[in-house]
Residue frames as a rotation matrix with the C-alpha (Angstrom) as fourth column:
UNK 1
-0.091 0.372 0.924 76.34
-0.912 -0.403 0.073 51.95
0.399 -0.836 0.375 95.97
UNK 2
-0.847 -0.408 -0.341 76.25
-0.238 0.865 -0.442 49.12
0.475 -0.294 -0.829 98.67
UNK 3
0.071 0.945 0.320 73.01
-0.824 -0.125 0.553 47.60
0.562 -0.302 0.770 99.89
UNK 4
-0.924 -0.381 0.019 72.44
-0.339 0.798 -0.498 45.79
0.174 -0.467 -0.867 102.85
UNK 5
-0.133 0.985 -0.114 69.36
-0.434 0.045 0.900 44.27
0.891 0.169 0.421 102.51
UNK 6
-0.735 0.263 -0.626 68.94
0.632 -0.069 -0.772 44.41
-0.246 -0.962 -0.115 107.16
UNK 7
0.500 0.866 0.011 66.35
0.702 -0.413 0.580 46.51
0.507 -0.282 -0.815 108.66
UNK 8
-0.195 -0.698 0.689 67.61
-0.002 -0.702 -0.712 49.50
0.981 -0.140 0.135 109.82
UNK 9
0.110 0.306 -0.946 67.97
0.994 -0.017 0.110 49.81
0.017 -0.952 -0.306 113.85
UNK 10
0.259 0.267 0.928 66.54
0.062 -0.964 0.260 52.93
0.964 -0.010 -0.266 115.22
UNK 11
-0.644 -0.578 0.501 68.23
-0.364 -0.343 -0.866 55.18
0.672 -0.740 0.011 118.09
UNK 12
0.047 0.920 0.390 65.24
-0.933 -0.099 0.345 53.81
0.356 -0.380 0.853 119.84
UNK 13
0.818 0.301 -0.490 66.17
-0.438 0.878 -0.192 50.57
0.373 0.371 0.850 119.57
UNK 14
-0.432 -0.883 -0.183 70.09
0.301 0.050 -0.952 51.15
0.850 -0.466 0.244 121.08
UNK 15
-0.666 -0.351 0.658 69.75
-0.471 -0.486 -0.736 52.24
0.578 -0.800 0.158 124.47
UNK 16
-0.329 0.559 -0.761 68.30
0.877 0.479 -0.027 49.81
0.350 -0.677 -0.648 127.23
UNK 17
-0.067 0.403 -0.913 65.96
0.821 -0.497 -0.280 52.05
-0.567 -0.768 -0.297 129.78
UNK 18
0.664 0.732 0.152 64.92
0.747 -0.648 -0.146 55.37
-0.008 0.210 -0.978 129.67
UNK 19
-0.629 -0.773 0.081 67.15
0.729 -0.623 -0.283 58.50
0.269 -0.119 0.956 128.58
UNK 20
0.489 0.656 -0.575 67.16
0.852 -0.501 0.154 61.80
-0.187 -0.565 -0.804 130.14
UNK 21
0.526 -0.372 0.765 67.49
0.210 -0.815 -0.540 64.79
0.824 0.445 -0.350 129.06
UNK 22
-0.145 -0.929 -0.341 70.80
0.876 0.040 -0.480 66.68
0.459 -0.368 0.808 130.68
UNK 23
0.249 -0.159 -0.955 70.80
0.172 -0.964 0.205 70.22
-0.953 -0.215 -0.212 132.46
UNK 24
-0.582 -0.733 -0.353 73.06
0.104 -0.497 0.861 71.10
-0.807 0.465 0.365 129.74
UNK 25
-0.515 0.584 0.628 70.30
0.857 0.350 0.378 69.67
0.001 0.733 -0.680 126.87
UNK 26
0.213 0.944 -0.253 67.60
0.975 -0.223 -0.010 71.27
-0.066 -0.244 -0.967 128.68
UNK 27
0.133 -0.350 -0.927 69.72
0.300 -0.878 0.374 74.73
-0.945 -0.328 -0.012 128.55
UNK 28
-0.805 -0.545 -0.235 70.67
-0.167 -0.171 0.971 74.64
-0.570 0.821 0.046 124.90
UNK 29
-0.513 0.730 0.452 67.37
0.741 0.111 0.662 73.73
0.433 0.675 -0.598 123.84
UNK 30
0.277 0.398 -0.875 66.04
0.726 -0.683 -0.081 76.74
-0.630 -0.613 -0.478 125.97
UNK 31
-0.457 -0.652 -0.605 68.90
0.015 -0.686 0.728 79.08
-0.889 0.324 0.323 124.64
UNK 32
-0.790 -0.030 0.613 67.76
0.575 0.312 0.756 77.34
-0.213 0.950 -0.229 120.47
UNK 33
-0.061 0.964 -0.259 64.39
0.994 0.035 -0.104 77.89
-0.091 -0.264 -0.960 120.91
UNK 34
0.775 0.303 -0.555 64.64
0.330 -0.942 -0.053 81.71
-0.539 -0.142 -0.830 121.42
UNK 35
-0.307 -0.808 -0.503 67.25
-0.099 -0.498 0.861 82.15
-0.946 0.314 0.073 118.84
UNK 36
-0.859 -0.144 0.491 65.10
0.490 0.044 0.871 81.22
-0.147 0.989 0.033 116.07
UNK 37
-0.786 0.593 -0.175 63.54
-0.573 -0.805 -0.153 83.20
-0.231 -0.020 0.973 114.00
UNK 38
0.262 0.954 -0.146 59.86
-0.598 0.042 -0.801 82.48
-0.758 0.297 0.581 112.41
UNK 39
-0.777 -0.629 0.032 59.54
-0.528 0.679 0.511 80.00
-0.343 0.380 -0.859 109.93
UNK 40
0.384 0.901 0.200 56.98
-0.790 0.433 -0.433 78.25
-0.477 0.008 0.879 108.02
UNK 41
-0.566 -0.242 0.788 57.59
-0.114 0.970 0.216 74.51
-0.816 0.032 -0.577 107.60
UNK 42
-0.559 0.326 -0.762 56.31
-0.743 0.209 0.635 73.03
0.367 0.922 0.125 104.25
UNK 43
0.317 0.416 0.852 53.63
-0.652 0.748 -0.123 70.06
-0.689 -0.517 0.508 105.11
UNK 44
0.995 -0.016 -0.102 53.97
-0.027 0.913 -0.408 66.56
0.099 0.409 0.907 103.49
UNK 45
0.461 -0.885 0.073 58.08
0.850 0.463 0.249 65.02
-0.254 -0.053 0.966 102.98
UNK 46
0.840 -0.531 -0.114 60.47
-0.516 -0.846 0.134 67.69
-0.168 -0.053 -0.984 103.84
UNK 47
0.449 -0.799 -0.400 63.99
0.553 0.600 -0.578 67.27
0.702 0.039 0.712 102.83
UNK 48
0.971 0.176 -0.162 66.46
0.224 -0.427 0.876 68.90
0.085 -0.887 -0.454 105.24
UNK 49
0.353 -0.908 0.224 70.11
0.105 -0.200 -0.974 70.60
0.930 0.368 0.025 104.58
UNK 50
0.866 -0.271 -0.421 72.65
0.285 -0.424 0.860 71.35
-0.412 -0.864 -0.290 107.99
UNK 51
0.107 -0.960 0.258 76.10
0.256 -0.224 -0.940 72.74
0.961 0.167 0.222 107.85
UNK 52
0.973 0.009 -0.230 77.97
0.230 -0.033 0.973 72.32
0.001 -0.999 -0.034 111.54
UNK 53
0.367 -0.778 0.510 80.63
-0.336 -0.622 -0.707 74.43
0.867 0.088 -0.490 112.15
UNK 54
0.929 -0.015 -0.370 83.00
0.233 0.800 0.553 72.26
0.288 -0.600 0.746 114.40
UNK 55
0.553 -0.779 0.295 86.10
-0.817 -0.576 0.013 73.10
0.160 -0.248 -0.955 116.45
UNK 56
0.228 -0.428 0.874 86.76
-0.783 0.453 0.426 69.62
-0.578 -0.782 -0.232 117.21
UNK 57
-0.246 -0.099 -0.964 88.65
-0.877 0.445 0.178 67.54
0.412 0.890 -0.197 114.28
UNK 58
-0.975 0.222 0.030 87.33
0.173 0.832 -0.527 64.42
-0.142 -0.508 -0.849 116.79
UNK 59
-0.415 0.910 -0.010 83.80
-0.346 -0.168 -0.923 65.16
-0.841 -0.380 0.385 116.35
UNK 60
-0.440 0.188 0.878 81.45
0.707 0.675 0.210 62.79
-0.554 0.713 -0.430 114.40
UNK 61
-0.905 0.402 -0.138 79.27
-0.424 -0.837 0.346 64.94
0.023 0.372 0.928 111.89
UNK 62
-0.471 0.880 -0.053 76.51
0.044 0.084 0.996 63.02
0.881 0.467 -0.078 112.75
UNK 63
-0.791 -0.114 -0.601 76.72
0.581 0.168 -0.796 63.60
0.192 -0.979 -0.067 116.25
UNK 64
-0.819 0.418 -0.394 74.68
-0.217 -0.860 -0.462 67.29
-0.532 -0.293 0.795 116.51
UNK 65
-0.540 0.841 -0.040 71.62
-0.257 -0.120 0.959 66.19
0.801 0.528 0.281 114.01
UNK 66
-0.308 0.755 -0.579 69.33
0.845 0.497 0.197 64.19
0.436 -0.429 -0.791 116.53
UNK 67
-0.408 0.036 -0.912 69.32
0.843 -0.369 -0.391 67.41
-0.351 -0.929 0.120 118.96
UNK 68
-0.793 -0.003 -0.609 69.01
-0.188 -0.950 0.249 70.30
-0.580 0.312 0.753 116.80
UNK 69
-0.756 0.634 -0.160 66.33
0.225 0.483 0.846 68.03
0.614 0.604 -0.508 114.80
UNK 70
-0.341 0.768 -0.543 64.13
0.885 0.457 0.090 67.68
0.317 -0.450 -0.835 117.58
UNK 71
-0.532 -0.105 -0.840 64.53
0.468 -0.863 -0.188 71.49
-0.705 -0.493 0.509 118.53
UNK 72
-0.968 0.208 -0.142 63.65
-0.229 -0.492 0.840 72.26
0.105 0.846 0.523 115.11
UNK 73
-0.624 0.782 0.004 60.60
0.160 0.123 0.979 70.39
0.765 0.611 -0.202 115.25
UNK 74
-0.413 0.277 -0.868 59.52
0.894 -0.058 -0.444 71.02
-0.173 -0.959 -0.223 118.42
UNK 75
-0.614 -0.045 -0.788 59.90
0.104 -0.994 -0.024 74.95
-0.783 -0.096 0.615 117.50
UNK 76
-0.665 0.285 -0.690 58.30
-0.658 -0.660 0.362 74.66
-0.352 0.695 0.627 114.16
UNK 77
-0.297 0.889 0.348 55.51
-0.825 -0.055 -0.563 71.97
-0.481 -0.455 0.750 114.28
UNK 78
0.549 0.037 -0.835 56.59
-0.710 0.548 -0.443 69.34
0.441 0.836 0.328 111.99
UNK 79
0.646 -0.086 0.759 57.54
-0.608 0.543 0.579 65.78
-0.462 -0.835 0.298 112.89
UNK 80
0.197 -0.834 -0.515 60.24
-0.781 -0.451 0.432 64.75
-0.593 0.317 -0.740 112.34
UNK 81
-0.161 -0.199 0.967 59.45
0.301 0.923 0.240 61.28
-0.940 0.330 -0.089 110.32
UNK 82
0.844 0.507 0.173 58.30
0.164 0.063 -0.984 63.25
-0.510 0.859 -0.031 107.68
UNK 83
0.226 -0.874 -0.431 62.26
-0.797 -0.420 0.433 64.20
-0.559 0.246 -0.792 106.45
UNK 84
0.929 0.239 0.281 62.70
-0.035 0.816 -0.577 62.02
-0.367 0.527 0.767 103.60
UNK 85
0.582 -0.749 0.317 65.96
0.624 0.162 -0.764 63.52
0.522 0.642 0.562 102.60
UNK 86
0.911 -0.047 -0.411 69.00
0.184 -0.844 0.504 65.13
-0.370 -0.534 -0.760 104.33
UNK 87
0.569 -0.816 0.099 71.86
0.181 0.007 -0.983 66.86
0.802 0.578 0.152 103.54
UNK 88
0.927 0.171 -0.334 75.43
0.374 -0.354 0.857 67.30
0.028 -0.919 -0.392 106.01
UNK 89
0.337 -0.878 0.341 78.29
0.249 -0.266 -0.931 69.31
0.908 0.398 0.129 106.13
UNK 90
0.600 -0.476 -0.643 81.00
0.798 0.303 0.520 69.13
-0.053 -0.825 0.562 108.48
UNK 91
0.682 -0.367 0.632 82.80
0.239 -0.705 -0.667 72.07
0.691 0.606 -0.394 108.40
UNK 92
0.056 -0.712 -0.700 86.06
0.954 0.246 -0.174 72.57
0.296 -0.658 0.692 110.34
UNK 93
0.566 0.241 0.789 86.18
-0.043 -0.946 0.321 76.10
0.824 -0.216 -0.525 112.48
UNK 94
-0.673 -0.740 0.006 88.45
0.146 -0.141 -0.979 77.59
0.725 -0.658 0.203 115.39
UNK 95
-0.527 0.562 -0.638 87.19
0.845 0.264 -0.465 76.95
-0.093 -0.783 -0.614 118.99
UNK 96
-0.439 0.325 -0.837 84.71
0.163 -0.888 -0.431 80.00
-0.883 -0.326 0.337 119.91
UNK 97
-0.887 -0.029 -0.460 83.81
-0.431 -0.305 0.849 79.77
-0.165 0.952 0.258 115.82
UNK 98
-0.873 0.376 0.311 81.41
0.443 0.878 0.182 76.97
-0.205 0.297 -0.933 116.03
UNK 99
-0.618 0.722 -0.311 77.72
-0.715 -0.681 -0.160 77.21
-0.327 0.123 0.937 114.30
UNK 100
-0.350 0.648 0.677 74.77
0.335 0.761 -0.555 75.77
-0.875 0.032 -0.483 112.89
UNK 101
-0.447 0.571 -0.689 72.93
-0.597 -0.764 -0.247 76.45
-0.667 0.301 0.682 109.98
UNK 102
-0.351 0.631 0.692 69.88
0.567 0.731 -0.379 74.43
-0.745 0.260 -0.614 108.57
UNK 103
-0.602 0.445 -0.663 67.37
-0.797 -0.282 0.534 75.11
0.051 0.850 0.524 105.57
UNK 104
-0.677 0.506 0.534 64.24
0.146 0.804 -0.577 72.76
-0.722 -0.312 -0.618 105.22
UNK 105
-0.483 0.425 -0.766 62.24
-0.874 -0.293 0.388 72.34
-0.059 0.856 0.513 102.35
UNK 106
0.616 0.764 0.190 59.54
-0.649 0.630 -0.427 70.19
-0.446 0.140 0.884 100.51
UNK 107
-0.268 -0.742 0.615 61.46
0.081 0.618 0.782 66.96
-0.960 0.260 -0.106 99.58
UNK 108
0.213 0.356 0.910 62.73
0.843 0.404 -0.355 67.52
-0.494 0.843 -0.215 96.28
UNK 109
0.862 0.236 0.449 63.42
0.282 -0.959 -0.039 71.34
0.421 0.160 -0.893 96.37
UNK 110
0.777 -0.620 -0.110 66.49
-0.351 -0.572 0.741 71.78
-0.522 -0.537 -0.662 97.90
């Protein structure tokens, strides 16, 4: 394994001025929201699996976490520093195929 012994820069830390959520954001996080179901979040360090079903072989796989993160926690009351561990799969799919699918657990359990 390679170590760079920097400080990591946070997304917080890239972008001069203030971002704004899109129309489009603000729809899809409307749309999330009422597509999940119930859930109970574990308290203390959570680790956190995804699998993104992608139509585009151009698409980064770390592109969709930040959004669907914040949806998650937004929807299910947990913040998101407390994710100590994640897991991602990219998964290639035909246009009209595309998906999400998460799992969250106490870090350590999954």
């Amino acid at each position: 394994m390679i170590k760079l012994q920097i400080k990591p820069l946070s997304v917080n830390q890239v972008w001069q001025g203030k971002r704004y959520k899109t129309n489009a954001y603000k729809q899809y996080e409307k749309l999330v929201l009422f597509l999940l179901p119930k859930l109970k979040v574990p308290a203390g360090k959570l680790e956190i699996r995804f699998v993104f079903g992608l139509s585009s072989k151009n698409a980064d796989w770390d592109n969709p976490i930040k959004p669907i993160q914040d949806i998650l926690q937004k929807k299910y009351g947990f913040n998101d520093r407390m994710i100590y561990k994640a897991i991602v799969e990219k998964v290639d799919v035909k246009k009209g195929d595309e998906f999400i699918k998460f799992e969250i657990s106490e870090y350590g359990k999954l």
